[in-house]
C-alpha positions in Angstrom: 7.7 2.9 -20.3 9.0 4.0 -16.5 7.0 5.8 -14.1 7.7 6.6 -10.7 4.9 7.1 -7.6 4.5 10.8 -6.9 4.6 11.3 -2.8 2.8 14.0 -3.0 -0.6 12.8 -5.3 0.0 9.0 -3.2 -2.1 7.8 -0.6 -1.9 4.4 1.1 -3.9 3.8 3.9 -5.7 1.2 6.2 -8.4 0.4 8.1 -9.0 -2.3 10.9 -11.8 -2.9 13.7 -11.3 -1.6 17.3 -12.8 -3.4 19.7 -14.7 -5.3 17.3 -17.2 -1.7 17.5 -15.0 0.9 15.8 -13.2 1.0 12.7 -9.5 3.0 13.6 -8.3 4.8 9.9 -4.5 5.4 9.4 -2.1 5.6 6.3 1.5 6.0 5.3 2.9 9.0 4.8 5.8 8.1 3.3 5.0 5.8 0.3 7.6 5.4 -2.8 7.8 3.1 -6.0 8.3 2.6 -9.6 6.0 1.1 -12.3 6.6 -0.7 -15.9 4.3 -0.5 -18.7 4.2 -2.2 -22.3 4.1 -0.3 -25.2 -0.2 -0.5 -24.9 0.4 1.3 -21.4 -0.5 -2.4 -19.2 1.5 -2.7 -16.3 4.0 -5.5 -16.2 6.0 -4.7 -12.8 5.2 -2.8 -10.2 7.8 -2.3 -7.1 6.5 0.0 -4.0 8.1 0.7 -0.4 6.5 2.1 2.3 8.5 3.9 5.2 7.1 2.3 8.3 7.9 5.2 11.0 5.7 7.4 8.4 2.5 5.6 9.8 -0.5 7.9 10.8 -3.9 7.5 12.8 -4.2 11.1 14.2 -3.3 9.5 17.5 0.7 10.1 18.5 0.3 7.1 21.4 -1.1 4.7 18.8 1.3 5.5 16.5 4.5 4.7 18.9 2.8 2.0 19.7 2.5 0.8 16.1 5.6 2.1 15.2 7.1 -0.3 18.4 8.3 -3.6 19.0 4.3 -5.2 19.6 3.9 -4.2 15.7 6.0 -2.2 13.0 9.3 -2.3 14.7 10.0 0.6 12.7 13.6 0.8 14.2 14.5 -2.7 13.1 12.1 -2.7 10.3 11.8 0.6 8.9 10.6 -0.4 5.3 7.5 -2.5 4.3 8.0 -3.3 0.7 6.1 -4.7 -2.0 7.3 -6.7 -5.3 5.0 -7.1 -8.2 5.2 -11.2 -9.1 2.4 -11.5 -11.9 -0.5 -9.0 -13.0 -3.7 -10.2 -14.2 -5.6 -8.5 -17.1 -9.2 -8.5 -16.1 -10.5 -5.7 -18.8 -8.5 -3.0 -20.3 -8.2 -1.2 -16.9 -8.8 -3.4 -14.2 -6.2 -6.1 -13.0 -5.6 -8.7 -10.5 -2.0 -7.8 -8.7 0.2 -10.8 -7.5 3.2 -10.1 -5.6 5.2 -10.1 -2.4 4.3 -8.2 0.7 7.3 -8.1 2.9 6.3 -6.6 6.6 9.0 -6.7 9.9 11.0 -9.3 7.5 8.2 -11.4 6.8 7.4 -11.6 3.5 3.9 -13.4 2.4 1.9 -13.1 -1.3 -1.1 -10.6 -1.5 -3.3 -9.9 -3.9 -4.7 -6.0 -5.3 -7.2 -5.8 -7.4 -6.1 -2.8 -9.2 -7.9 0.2 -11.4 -6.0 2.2 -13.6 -6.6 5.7 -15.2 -5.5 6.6 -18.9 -1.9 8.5 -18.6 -3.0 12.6 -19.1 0.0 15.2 -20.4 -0.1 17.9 -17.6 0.4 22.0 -17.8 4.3 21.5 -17.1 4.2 18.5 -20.1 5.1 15.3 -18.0 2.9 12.4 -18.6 0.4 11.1 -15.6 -1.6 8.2 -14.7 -3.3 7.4 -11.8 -4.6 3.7 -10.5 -6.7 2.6 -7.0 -5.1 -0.7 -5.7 -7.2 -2.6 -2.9 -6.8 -5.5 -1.0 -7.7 -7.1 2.5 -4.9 -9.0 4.3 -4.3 -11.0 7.7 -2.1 -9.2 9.8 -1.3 -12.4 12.1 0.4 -13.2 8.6 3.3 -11.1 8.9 3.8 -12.3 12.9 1.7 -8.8 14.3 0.1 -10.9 16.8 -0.2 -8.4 19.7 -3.7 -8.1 21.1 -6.3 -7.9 24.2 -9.2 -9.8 24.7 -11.8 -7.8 26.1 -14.1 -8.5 29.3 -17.1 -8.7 26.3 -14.6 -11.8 24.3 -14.1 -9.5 21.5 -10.5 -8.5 20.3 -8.7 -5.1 20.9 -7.8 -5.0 17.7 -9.1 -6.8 14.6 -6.9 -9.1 12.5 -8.4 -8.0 9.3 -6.7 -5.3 7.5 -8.1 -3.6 4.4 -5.1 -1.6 3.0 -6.2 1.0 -0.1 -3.6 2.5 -2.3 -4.7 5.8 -5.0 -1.5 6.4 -6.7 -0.6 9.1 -9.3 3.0 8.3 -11.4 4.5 10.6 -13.3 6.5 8.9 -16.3 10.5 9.2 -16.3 10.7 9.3 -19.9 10.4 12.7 -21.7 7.0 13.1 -23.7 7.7 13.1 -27.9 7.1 16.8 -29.1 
């Protein structure tokens, strides 16, 4: 079966250490993708792309600055896209995803681990399911190098990224009466 992310029920966001005191919060506004189950409703591919100018930290000088050159590059880059290589069964709704993380044209494996929800019918009759993907990557990685080190020795900004996803995808295939 086909789904497809729905924007508006998909959240992917980050978090990394400021000034090795602080923990800054942002996410993606702008997150699309489309998911392939079996006929037991396991995943088997999963594609997703992110639309890099859509980052948000509820600062607007942070985000041009992320969106610039010293990160993002959101004007040369303006996807970061994700393709699903393997998926790992660990139980009958958790999984271990492999794939390809492809950031400013660098493209390096990462690893989810991944929850999913049982698909639900909803009021208008399309069929839902929902899943929590989590991972913690290196952002040196994917060449995002910029940084300051601080009078104290620690680093402007952390290397360590943990990224969460909570997705809800609506199936493309019409529900059997």
């Amino acid at each position: 079966m086909k789904w497809a992310l729905d924007p508006s029920h998909t959240s992917l966001s980050f978090s990394v250490k400021h000034m090795g005191i602080f923990t800054v919060r942002g996410r993606f506004r702008n997150v699309t993708g489309s998911i392939e189950t079996d006929e037991r409703g396991r995943p088997i591919r999963i594609d997703a792309t992110i639309d890099a100018a859509s980052i948000d930290t509820a600062e607007p000088k942070r985000d041009a600055h992320l969106r610039s050159p010293d990160f993002l590059d959101a004007e040369n880059h303006p996807t970061l896209t994700f393709t699903c290589d393997r998926i790992e069964p660990i139980d009958d709704v958790r999984y271990r995803v492999h794939g390809q993380l492809t950031i400013r044209g660098v493209t390096r494996p990462v690893t989810f681990e991944v929850e999913t929800t049982p698909p639900v019918t909803d009021p208008w009759g399309n069929r839902r399911a929902g899943a929590t993907a989590t991972a913690v990557i290196n952002r040196k990685d994917w060449g995002l190098t910029w940084n300051q080190v601080l009078e104290m020795g620690a680093l402007l900004v952390g290397d360590e990224i943990k990224v969460a996803l909570d997705a809800e995808a609506v199936a493309l295939e019409a529900v059997a009466a």
